[in-house]
N, C-alpha and C positions, 0 to 999 in steps of 0.2 A: 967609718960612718960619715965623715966630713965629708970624703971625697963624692962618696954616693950622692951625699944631698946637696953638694955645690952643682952634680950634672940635673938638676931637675931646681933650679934658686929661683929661674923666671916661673915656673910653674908654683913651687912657694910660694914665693913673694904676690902670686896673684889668688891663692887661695886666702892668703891672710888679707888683702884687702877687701876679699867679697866677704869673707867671714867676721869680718870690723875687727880684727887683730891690733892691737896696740903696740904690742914688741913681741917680738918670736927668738928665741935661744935656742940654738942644740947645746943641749948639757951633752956630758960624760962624766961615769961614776962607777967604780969596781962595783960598790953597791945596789946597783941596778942592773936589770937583764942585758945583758950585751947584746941579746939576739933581737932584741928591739930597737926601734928610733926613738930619743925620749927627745922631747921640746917643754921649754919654760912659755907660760904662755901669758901675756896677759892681753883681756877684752879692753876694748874700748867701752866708757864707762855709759854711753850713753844706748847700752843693748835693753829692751825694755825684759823686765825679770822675765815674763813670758814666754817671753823668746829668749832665753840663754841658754837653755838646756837643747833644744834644738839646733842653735847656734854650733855650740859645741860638741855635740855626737857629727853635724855633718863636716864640719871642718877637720876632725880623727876617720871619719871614713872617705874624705877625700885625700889625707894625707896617706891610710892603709891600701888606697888603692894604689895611688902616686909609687908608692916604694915597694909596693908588693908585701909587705912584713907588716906588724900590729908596731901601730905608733902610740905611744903614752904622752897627754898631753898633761906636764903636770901645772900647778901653781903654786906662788911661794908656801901659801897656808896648805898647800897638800904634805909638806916633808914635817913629819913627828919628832922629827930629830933636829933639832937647832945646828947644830955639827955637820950633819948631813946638807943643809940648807948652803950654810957658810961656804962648804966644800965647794956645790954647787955653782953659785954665784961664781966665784972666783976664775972655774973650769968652762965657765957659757961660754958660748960662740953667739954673738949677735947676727941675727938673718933678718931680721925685720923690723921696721919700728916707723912710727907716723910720726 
């Protein structure tokens, strides 16, 4: 999966900016679909609530198309499992960050 998304990083790195991206991570985790691309994602805080839901469906369908495959974007508060989270963290790859 690295390799994939190292060939498309200018194209990333320029969706994360339009999308007001804070930091971008490729996780990796047995626990998670392997047939997917997962990313940790955090917004930049100053997205007004109105617009964050829309923020964030187009910035998952510009990365879906980007790579062809369903991308999961997750955040820290998405993982139920603290362990899992941990895991996480540890395994990112950092791609993006303001």
């Amino acid at each position: 999966m690295v390799i994939e998304i190292a060939k498309h990083i200018n194209q990333v790195q320029a969706l994360c900016e339009k999308h007001k991206v804070k930091e971008l991570s490729a996780i990796e985790n047995s626990r998670l679909d392997q047939d997917q691309v997962h990313f940790l994602v955090r917004f930049n805080a100053d997205i007004p609530t109105m617009h964050y839901a829309d923020n964030y469906c187009q910035l998952q369908d510009g990365f879906n198309s980007l790579f062809g495959k369903t991308v999961t974007l997750w955040f820290e508060k998405s993982f139920p499992d603290l362990n899992q989270l941990e895991e996480v963290k540890k395994s990112k790859r950092l791609l993006f960050e303001v």
